[in-house]
C-alpha positions as CSV (number, residue, x, y, z in Angstrom):
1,X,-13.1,-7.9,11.9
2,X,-13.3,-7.1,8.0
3,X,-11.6,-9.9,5.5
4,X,-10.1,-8.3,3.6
5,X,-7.7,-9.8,0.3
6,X,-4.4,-8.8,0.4
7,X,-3.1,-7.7,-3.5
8,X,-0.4,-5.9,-5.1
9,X,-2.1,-4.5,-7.7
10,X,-1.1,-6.0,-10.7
11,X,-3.1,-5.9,-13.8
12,X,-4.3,-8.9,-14.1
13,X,-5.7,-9.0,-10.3
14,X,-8.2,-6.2,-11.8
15,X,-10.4,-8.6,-13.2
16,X,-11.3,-10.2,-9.3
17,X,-12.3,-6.6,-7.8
18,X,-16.2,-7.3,-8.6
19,X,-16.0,-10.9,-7.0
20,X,-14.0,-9.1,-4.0
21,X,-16.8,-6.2,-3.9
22,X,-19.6,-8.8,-4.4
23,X,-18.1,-10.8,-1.0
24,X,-18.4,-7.3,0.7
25,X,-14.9,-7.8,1.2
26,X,-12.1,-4.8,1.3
27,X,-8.7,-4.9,-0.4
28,X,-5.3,-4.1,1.6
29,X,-2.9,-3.1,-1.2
30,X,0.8,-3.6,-0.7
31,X,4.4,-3.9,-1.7
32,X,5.2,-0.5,-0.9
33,X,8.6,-2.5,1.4
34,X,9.2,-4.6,-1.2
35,X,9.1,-3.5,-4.8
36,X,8.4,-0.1,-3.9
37,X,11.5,1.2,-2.3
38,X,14.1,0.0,-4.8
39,X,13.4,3.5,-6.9
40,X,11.6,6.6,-6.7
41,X,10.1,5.7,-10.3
42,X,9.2,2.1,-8.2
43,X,7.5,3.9,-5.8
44,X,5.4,6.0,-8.0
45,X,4.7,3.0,-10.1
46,X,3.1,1.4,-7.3
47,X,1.2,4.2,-6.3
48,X,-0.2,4.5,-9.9
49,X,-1.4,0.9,-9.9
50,X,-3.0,1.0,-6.7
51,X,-4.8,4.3,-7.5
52,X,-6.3,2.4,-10.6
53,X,-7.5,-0.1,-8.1
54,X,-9.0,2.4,-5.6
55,X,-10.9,3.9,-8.4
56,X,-12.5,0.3,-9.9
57,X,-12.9,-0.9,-6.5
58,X,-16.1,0.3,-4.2
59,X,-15.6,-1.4,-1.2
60,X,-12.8,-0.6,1.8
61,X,-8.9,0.0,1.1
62,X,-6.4,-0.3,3.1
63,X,-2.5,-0.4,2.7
64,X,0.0,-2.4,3.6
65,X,3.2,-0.2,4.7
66,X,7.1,-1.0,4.6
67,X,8.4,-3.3,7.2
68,X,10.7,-5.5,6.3
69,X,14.1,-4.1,7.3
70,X,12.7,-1.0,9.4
71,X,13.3,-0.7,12.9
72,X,11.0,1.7,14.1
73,X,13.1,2.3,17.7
74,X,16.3,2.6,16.8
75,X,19.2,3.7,18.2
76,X,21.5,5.6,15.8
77,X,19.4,9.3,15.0
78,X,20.0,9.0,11.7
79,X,18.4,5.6,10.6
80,X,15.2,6.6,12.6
81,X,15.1,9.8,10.4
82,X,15.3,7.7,7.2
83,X,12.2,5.2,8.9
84,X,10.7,8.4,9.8
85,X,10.6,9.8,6.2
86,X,9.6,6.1,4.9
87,X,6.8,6.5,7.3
88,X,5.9,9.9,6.1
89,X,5.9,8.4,2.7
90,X,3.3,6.0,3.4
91,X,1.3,8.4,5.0
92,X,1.1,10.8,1.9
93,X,0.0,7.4,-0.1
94,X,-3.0,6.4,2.4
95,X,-3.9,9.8,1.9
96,X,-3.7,9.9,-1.8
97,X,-5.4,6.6,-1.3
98,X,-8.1,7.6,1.1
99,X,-7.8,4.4,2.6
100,X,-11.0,3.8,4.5
């Protein structure tokens, strides 16, 4: 198993990426459940930061999707379609990542 640090992509946790790289470590980007779904302009936001990262960082990505909240099973049609569209946005992000 890979360690890998866990960031949200902040500014300021730019200036660690060479010490991460330099550990052969990988970074797992997140906060796509937390500040990420309060807005559309959120969510872009976040993707933006973390495509800065991608391109400063040479060693493995990997996200961190929504969770908190999401039921992935449930019952009612309707609130799995929402998941499933919160799903598919993630997707799209580790693919505009290219999360390795």
């Amino acid at each position: 198993m890979e360690f890998m640090v866990s960031l949200q992509g902040e500014t300021d946790q730019h200036s660690y990426l060479s010490e991460i790289a330099d550990l052969g470590a990988g970074i797992e980007l997140g906060s796509y459940g937390l500040v990420g779904v309060k807005s559309q302009k959120d969510w872009d936001s976040r993707i933006e930061k973390h495509i800065m990262i991608v391109n400063k960082f040479p060693g493995k990505v990997a996200i961190h999707g929504p969770f908190i909240g999401i039921e992935y099973s449930h019952i009612d049609h309707l609130i799995r379609e929402s998941i499933q569209h919160r799903i598919d946005m993630i997707f799209n992000v580790a693919c505009t990542l290219k999360v390795n």
